[in-house]
C-alpha positions in Angstrom: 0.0 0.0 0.0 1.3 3.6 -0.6 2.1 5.9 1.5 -1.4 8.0 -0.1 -3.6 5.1 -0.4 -2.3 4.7 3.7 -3.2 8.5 3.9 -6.4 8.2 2.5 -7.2 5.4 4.8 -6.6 7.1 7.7 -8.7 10.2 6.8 -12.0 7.8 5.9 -11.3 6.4 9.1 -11.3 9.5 11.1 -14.3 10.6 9.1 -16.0 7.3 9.8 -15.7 8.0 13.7 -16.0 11.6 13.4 -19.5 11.6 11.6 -20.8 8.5 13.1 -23.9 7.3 11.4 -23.5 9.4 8.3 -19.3 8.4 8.2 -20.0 4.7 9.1 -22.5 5.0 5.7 -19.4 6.7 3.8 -17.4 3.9 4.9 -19.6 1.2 3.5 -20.3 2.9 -0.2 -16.6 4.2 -0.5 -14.6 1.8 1.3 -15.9 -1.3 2.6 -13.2 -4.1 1.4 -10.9 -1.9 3.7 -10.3 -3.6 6.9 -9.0 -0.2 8.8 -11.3 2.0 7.7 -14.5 -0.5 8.8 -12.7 -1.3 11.8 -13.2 2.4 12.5 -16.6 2.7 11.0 -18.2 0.0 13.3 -16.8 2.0 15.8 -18.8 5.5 14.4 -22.0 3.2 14.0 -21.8 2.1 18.0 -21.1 5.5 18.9 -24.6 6.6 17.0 -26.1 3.7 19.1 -24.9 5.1 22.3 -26.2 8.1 21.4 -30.1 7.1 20.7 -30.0 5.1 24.0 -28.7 8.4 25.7 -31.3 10.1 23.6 -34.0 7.6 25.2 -32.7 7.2 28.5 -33.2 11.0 29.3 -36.5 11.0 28.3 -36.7 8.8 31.5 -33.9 9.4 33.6 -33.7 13.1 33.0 -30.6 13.4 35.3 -28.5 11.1 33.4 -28.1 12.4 29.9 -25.4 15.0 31.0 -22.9 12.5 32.4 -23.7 10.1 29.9 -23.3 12.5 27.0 -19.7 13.9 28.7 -18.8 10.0 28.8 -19.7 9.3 25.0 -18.3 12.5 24.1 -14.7 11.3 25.6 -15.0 7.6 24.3 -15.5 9.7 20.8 -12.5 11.7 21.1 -10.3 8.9 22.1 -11.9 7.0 18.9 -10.7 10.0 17.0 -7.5 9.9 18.3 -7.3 6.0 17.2 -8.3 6.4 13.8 -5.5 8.6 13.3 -2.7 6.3 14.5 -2.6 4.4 11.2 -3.5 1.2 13.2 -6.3 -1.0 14.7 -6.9 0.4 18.3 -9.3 -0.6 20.5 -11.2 2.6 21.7 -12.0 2.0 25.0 -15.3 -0.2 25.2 -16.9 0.4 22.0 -13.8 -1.2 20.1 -14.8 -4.8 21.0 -18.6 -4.0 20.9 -17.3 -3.0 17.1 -15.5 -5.9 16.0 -18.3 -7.9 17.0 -20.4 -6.9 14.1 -19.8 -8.8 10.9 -20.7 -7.0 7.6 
């Protein structure tokens, strides 16, 4: 692989995670024989999922969607920070939740 192609990776893979549901379905039209970059995307997808449970849970836990939302907002960061590395990390909790989905 090139040192672009590797370039190019990495920014679909940052993309993936950074726009979660919209990046994960980037990911799949654009780039889904990729290992790295779906690696990532599953990761974006079970970020959106954490966010419609938060969404849900507040309606009935009111008190709860702040710290939850400061918690996905640093799992998301650190997944950021992964996709960036040029290697398969697993982001805190949501990395094995992601490899766990076959597509």
């Amino acid at each position: 692989m090139s040192k672009q192609e590797n370039n190019d990776n990495i920014i679909f893979a940052w993309l993936a995670v950074f726009f979660t549901i919209i990046g994960f379905l980037i990911a799949i039209l654009m780039k889904k024989e990729n290992k790295y970059v779906m690696f990532y995307a599953k990761q974006g997808l079970i970020l959106f999922i954490g966010q419609i449970i938060i969404w849900l849970l507040s309606g009935i836990f009111g008190w709860l969607k702040y710290p939850l939302l400061i918690f996905l907002v640093i799992l998301w960061a650190m997944a950021w920070i992964n996709s960036l590395s040029g290697e398969e990390r697993n982001t805190w909790l949501i990395g094995d939740l992601a490899r766990k989905i076959k597509l």
